[in-house]
N, C-alpha and C positions, 0 to 999 in steps of 0.2 A: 504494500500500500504506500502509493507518494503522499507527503506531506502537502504539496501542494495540489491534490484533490480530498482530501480528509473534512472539507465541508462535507460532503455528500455523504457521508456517516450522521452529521448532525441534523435532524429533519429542523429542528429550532429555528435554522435560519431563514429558512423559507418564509417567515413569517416578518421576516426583517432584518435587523443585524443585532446578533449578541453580544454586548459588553459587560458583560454581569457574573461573570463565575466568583467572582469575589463573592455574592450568594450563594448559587447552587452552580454546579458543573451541569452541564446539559449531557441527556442522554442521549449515547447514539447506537447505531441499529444492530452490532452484531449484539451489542451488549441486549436491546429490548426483545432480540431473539434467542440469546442466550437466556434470558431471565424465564422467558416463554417454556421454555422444553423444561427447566428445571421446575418452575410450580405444574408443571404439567406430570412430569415423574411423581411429585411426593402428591396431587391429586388421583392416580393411579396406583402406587405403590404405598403411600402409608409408614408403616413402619418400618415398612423393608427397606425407605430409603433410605433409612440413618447413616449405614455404613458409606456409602457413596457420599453424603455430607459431611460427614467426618473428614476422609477423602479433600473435598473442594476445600475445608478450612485450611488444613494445612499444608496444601497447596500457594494459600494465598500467604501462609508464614513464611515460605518456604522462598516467593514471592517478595513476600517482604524485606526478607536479608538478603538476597541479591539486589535490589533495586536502592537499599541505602546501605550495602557492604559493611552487614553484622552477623551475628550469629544468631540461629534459630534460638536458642537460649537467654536470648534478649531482648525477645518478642513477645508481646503481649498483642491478644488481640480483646478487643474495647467496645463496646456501644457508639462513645462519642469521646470528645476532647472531655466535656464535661462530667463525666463518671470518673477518666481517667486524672483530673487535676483533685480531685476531692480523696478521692482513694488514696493515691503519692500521698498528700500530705498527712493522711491519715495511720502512714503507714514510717513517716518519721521517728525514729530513734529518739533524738533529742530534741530542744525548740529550740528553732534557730533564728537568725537576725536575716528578713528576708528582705531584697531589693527589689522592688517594680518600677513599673513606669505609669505617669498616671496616664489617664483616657485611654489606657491600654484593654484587651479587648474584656468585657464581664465578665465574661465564665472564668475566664483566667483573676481578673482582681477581686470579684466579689468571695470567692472562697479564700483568697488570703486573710480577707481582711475580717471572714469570721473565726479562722484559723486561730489557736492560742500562742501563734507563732509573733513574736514585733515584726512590725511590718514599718519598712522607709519608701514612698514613693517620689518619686524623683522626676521634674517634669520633660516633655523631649524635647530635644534642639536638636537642630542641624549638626551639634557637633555629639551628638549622642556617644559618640563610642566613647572619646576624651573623658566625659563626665561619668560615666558608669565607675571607666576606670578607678578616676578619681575619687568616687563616693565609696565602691569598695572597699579602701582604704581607709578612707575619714571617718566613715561608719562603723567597721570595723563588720563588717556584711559579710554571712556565713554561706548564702543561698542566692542565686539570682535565677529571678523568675521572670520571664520576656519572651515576649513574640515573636518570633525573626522577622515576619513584615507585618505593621501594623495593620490592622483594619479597615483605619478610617481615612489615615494618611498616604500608606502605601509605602511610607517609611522603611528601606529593605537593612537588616542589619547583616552582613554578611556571614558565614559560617567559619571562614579564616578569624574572625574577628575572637568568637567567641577557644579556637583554638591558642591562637595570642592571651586571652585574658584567662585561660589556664597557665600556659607557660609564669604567670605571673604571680598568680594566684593558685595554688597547687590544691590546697584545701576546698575551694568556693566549689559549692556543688551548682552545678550549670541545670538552669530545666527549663526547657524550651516550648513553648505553643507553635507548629510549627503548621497549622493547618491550612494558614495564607502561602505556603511557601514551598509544602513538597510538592512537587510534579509540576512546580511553576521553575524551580531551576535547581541545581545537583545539591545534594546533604550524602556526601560520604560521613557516612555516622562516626566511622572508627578516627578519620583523621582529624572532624570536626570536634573532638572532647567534648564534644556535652558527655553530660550525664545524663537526662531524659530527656529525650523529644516527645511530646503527646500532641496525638494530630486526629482531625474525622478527619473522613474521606472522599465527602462529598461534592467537595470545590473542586480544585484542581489536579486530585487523583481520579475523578470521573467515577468513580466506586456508587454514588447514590449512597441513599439516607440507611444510615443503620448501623455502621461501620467505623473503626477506628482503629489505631492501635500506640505502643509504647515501643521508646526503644531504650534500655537500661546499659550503661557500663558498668564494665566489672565491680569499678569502684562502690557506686554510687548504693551496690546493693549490698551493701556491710551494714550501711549506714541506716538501711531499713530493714524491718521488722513489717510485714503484709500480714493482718491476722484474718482478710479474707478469705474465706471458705466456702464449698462444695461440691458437690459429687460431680462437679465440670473440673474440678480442679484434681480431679484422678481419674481423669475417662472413665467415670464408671465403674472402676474398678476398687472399692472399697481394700483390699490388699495392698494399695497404695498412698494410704493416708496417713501415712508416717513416713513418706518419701515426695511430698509435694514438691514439684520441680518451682523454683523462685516464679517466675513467670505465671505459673500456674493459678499463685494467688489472684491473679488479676482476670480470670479468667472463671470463674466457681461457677455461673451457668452454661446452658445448654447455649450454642453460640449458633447463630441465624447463617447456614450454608449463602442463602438466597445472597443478604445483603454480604460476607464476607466474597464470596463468590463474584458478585459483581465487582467489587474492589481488585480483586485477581483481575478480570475481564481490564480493567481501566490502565493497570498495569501492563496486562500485555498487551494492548492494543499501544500501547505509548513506545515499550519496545519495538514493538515491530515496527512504527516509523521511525526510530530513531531515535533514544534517549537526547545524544549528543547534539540533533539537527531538532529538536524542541526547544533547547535549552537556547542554541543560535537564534531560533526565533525567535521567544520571549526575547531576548538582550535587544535584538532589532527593534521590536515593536516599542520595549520600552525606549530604548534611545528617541526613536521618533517622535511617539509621543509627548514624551518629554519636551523634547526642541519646539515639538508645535505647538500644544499649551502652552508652554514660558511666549512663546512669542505672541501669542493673544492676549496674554495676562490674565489667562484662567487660573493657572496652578497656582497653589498655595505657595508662600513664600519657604516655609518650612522645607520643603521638597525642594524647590526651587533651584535651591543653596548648594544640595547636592550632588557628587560624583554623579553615584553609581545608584539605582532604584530599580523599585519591581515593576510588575505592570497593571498593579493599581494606581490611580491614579483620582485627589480630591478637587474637583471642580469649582469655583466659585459660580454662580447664579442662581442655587437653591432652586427651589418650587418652580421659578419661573423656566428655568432653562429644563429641568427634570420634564416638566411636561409640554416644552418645546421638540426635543428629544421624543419623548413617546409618541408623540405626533408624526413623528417622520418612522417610526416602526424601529426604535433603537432602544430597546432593553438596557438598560441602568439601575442604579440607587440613588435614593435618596437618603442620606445621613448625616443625625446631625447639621443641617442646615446648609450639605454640600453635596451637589452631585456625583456619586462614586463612579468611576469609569472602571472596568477590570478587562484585560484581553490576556488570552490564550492562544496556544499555536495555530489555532483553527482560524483567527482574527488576522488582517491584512493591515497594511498601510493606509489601503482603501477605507476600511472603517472606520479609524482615526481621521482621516480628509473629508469623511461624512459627517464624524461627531465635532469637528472645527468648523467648518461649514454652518451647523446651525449656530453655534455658539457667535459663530459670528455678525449674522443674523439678528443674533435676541437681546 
């Protein structure tokens, strides 16, 4: 499959142009064909389909340590980001002195902040990485908890970044929200030192609703103690409840083939075009973008300022320009009082010269 016919998997666009995965990743048709046979199996088969679902999960693990180069062993797989940030914390050893970022994204700061963990939040700037550095320090910050690309902003913090502020800080346990960011451009887990990535899978891994996972280093699981439990947490096999694999804790139900499944499906269909010529595009698209926002004086100044960024992107025009936009059959957000723009490899230069165009316009 060429990347430059890979519309024609997405039926979405038919409808007009997509700029919106920073909500949902759009489905596309091997994947609503593949989803098709599979509830058609367990509406036919029943019980008998478990083995074969069993099968598809850990396929998609299997899946998942190649795609961010880790070990099965370090996989968890999740309902959502949101199950998966509550449980971590819940599974800490001791309380630590945690860093955020503020207007960073909910699910990630509202359970800090009910957390019995201190909590310093710190606000973002252009010079973002300088200041982490530097509050690490000052703080005397045990924990850093961050997005790699923000939400609202599009803010991208790079993964070299976070390998540098280990070399630095050897102790700081790193954990990452990383749901704006995988399958939008590369996270070698092992070279990157984080200690947890927690990601859904529904944006820009194309996986669809239901799906998520964790990715643990060695380190970081000393330092926790998981007292989750269930009979998902020993396949079923009560013989094994005094040998729960680490990972496992994160895992105590029956796990949804369909939705895990799909997430495999989003994976390999990104392989097969190319990990390396996706990631090309994303940097293209963002570059572009980029340059033609700033020259309109859309973009936020915040971003502005910036190297290097994802391909979210915050609008200035609010309401007025959002539904200037829908008018012309251009799927967006509204946040926060700012237009979100988001593209994937599926998105051209062309879409970007449509969404300039009206902004020019209004």
């Amino acid at each position: 499959m060429e990347l430059s016919q890979i519309r024609k998997q997405f039926p979405v666009f038919k409808r007009g142009i997509y700029a919106n995965t920073a909500a949902t990743g759009p489905m596309f048709e091997d994947l609503y064909d593949w989803r098709q046979d599979k509830d058609l199996d367990l509406f036919l088969k029943a019980s008998s389909y478990y083995n074969s679902s069993v099968k598809i999960v850990e396929e998609t693990r299997m899946s998942l340590k190649r795609f961010f180069n880790c070990e099965d062993r370090d996989v968890a797989l999740i309902p959502n980001f949101s199950w998966g940030i509550n449980s971590l914390l819940s599974a800490l050893n001791t309380k630590q002195h945690i860093l955020c970022l503020e207007d960073d994204y909910p699910s990630l700061i509202w359970p800090l902040q009910g957390s019995e963990h201190r909590l310093t939040a710190m606000p973002i700037t252009a010079t973002i990485e300088e200041d982490i550095i530097n509050t690490v320090k000052q703080k005397e910050i045990t924990l850093l908890a961050v997005s790699i690309t923000q939400w609202l902003s599009g803010l991208l913090l790079q993964p070299s970044f976070f390998a540098g502020l280990k070399a630095i800080y050897p102790e700081l346990i790193i954990v990452v929200d990383a749901t704006q960011y995988c399958g939008m451009f590369p996270l070698d887990f092992k070279a990157s030192k984080i200690d947890v990535v927690i990601a859904s899978g529904y944006k820009w891994m194309l996986g669809g609703y239901g799906n998520g996972f964790m990715l643990f280093s060695d380190a970081v699981k000393l330092q926790l103690n998981p007292t989750i439990v269930g009979f998902g947490s020993v396949s079923g096999d009560s013989s094994k409840k005094n040998k729960i694999p680490f990972y496992k804790h994160f895992e105590p139900g029956h796990l949804d083939a369909l939705s895990f499944g799909s997430l495999g499906q989003g994976i390999q269909l990104m392989e097969e075009l190319g990990v390396s010529a996706i990631y090309e595009q994303n940097s293209k698209l963002s570059a572009y973008a980029k340059e033609t926002f700033t020259a309109l004086g859309a973009l936020d100044e915040l971003v502005a300022e910036r190297r290097t960024h994802s391909t979210i992107f915050r609008l200035k025009g609010g309401e007025t320009l959002f539904n200037a936009l829908a008018g012309h059959d251009i799927a967006v957000a509204l946040r926060e009082g700012y237009v979100r723009v988001s593209f994937h490899f599926y998105n051209t230069k062309t879409d970007v010269d449509a969404i300039a165009g009206v902004i020019s316009k209004s």
